[in-house]
C-alpha positions, 0 to 999 in steps of 0.5 A: 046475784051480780058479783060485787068487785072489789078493790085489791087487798094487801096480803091476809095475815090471818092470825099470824101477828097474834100467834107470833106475839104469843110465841115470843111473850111465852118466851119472855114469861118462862125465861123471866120466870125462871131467870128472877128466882135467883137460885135452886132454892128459890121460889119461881117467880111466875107473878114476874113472868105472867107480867113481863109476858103480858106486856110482851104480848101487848108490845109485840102484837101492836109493833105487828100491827103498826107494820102492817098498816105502814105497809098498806098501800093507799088507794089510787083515789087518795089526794083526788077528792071532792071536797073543799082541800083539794090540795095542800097549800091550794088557794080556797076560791082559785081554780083548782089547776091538777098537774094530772090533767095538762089539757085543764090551764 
């Protein structure tokens, strides 16, 4: 079988960002729990803590993400397209006139 090529990826994270956003969300849900009891002879508060952790864990693993994406680089056939936008700001129907390409006035 012929090998496909493909293009370069950025790094494999894995389950990194989901096991870090854990990480941090069982923290938040213990000290919450603990902290929002107000005392020894209360009762812990865990309904407290599994919401605070939840969110946590929403909030933190979509801030990983949102970084991994930003940090993605595009492709090099970005802005060289074939449609009718070629570039921002061209004119429709004038010659499409591509700094790239110096020899093409």
């Amino acid at each position: 079988m012929a090998e496909s090529k493909q293009a370069p990826r950025g790094p494999d994270y894995g389950n990194v960002p989901v096991i870090a956003s854990g990480v941090i969300a069982g923290f938040v849900a213990i000290t919450t729990a603990v902290v929002s009891t107000g005392g020894a002879e209360n009762e812990l508060r865990w309904e407290l803590g599994l919401a605070a952790g939840c969110i946590t864990f929403i909030v933190c693993l979509l801030t990983f993400l949102l970084m991994i994406i930003a940090g993605k680089p595009n492709p090099d056939s970005m802005g060289h397209g074939s449609g009718v936008n070629r570039r921002f700001g061209a004119v429709p129907g004038s010659e499409d006139k591509d700094p790239e390409e110096p020899g093409k006035d």
